[in-house]
N, C-alpha and C positions, 0 to 999 in steps of 0.2 A: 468383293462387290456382291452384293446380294440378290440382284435380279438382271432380266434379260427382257427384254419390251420386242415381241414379235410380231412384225406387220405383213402378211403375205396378202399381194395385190396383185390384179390385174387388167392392166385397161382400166385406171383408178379414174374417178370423177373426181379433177383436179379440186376442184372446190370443196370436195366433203376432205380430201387427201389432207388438204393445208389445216384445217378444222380439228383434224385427228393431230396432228403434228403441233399445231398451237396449242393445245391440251397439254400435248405431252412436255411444249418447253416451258411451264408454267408449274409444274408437278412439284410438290414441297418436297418431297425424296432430293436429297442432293445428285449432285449431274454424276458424280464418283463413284455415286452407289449403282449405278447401273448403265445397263448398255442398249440401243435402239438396231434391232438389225432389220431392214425394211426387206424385204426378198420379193420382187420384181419376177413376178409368173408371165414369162412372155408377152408379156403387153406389146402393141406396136408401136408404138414410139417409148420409147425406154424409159425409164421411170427418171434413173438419172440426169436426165436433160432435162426436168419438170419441177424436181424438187430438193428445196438443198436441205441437208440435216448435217450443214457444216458447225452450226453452233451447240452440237454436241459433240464432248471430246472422244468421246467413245460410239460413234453412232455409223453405221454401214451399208451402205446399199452393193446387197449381191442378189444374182441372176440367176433364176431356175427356167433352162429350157425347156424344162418338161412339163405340159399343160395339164393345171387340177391342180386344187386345192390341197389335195394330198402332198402330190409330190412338193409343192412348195412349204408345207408345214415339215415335211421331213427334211427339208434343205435348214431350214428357221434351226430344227432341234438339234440338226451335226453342226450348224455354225458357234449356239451358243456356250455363251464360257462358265455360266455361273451354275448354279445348284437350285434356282428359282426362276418358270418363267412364266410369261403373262403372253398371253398371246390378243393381241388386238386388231379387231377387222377395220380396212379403212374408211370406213364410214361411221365406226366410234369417236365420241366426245368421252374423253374420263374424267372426273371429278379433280380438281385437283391435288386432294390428298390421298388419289386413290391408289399409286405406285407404294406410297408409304403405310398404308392400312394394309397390303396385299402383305409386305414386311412383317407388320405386326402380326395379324392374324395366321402368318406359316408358324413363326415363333409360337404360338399361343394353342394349336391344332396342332403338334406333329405327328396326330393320328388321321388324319388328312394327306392324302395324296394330291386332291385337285379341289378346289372352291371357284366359285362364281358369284355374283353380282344381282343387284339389282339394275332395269333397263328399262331405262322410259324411252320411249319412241320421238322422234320431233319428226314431225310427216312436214313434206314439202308439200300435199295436199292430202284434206284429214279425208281417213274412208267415208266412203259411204254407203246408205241399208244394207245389207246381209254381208258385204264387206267385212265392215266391222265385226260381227262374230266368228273373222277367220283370222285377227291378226294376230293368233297364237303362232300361226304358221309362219311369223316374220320377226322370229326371236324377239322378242319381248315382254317384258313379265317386272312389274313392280310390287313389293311381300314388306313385310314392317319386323318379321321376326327370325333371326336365324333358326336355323336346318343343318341337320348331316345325320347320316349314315350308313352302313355298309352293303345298301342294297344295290349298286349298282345301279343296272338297267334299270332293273325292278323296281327301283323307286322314283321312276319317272323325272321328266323334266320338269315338272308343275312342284315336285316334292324336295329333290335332294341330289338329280343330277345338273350340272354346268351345264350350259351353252358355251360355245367356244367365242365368243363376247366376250373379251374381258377375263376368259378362262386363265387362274393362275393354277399352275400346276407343277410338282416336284420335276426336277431334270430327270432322275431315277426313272421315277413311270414316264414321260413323257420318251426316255430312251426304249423302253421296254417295247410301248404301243409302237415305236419304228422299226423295231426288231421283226414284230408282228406283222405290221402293214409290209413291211420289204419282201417277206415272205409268203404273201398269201394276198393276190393277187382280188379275191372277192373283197377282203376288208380295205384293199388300198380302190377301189372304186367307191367306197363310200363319203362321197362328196363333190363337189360345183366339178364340171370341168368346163371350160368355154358358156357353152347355151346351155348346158345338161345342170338341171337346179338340183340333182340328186342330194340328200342330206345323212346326218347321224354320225359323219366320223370324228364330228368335236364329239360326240357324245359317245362314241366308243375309245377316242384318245382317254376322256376324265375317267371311264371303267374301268380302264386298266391300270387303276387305282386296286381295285378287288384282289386281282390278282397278286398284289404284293402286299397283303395283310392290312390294305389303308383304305379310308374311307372316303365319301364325297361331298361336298355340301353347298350352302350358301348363304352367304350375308349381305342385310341390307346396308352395311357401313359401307359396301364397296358400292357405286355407282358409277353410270357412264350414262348419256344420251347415246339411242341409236338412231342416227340421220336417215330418215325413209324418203327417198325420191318419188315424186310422184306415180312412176312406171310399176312401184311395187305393191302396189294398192288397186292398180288395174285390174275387174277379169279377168280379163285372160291370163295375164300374170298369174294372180293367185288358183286358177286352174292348173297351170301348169303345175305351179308351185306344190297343190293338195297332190295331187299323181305321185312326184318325184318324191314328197316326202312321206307317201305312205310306203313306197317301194322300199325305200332308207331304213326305215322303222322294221320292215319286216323283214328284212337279210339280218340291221342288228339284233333284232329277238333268235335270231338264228343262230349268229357267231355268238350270243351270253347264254344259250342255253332255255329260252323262253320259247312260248308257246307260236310257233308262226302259220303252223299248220290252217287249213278252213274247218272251220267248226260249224258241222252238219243244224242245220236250222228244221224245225217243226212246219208244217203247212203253216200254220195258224198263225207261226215269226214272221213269214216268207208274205203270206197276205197283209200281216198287218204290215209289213215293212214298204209295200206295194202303194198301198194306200198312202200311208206317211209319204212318200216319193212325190204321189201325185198331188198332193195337198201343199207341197213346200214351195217357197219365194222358188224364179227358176233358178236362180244363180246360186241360190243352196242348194238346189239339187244337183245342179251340174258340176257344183264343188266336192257334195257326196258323190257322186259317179266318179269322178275321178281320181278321190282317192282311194278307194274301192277298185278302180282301175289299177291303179297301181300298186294296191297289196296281191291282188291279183296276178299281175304281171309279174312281182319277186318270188310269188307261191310256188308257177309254173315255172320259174329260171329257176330256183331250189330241188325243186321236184325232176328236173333234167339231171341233177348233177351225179356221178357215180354215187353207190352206197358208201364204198370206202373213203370218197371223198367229206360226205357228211358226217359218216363215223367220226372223220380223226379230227372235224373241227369240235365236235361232243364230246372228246375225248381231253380235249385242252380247257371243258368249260370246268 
């Protein structure tokens, strides 16, 4: 059997749930060739009472008590059986050929540890003014030409790292990165727990690709619609959202060995930067503020930690 289809969810919005699941029983990948495990992160009403994935013969719904995205992706990684998995969030549409392209292109890359997709957005209400030039912040990214290589972090989300959309990745690294997260309690916070939007752990799961001599990439052959509910495109939303995911961003520049440090600015940066602030739409700035807030905020929980404790994560990069 050649793949594994991962769905960790929480408190799913039944209607985007069924969406992702009608996608998936339509996949030209034969049903044999793979397996659907849906892992149910404490929802309150159980997921099982909600949805059936009887018409897959191979298809599972199991239950991760423990809240966050993490712990539910490391439930997804001990349950699966195969050597290939795909990890998809339940608000993904995927193409219909896209389990069977994931196929191909492991076969064709096995100098790849982990690849991802192309993502077009389908908003339930489109953004609007300065909105709009933040919906990087909402996994989405459509590109015409494949990418990879072994820069890891360093080669950015915009370039050559996954988003965990759709993220297909070797079982090998995908065990590796649990090994890691089960033991090191910073890199296992990096991601959603309940209200906490903290981000970057699909994107330290795909780097740990590096660590085992394999690269990262992506291709526009794989696609998926990402279903955007109206509430994600809010404001306030997307304030919270720039905070949490600069904090994310700068723990992982930390645990890959990049630069997360504050880098001392000139009077003349620091005015002009002032100025630029005061001249911006308010809700760009209030969006700058607080992701600014929150690389701030990981700077100062970094700068807490023992010496020895930072050593020995420097020490693994």
């Amino acid at each position: 059997m050649p793949l594994s289809v991962l769905i960790c969810t929480h408190n799913p919005r039944r209607d985007f749930l069924n969406r992702t699941l009608a996608a998936l029983r339509v996949q030209t990948l034969p049903l044999a060739d793979w397996e659907i495990i849906l892992v149910d992160n404490a929802s309150a009403t159980p997921v099982a009472t909600q949805f059936d994935v009887s018409w897959h013969p191979r298809a599972r719904i199991v239950v991760e008590t423990t809240l966050g995205l993490t712990p539910a992706r490391l439930r997804a990684i001990q349950e699966a059986t195969t050597d290939l998995l795909v990890f998809v969030d339940d608000d993904n549409v995927l193409a219909p050929d896209f389990l069977a392209e994931a196929v191909r292109l492991a076969a064709a890359h096995p100098f790849l540890g982990a690849f991802g997709c192309s993502i077009r957005a389908d908003y339930e209400k489109a953004p609007e003014g300065e909105a709009r030039n933040w919906t990087w912040l909402l996994t989405v990214g459509e590109f015409e030409h494949a990418r990879w290589s072994n820069l890891g972090v360093a080669g950015g989300d915009v370039f050559t790292l996954p988003s965990g959309a759709g993220l297909v990745i070797r079982t090998n690294v995908a065990r590796e990165y649990a090994k890691l997260a089960t033991s090191d309690p910073l890199r296992a916070s990096l991601d959603r727990r309940g209200a906490d939007l903290t981000g970057s752990g699909d994107r330290d799961l795909a780097a740990t690709s590096i660590r085992l001599g394999l690269g990262t990439g992506k291709f526009p052959s794989l696609k998926l619609d990402h279903l955007m509910s109206a509430g994600r495109v809010d404001p306030a939303y997307l304030i919270r959202l720039a905070e949490a995911t600069a904090y994310g961003e700068t723990i992982l520049n930390f645990l890959h060995g990049l630069p997360w440090q504050p880098i001392p600015q000139s009077r003349t940066r620091r005015w002009l930067d002032a100025w630029e602030r005061r001249h911006l739409d308010p809700l760009a700035r209030e969006l700058r503020e607080a992701h600014a807030r929150g690389k701030a905020r990981a700077i100062t929980m970094l700068q807490s930690l023992p010496a020895e404790q930072r050593n020995a994560v420097n020490a693994l990069v």
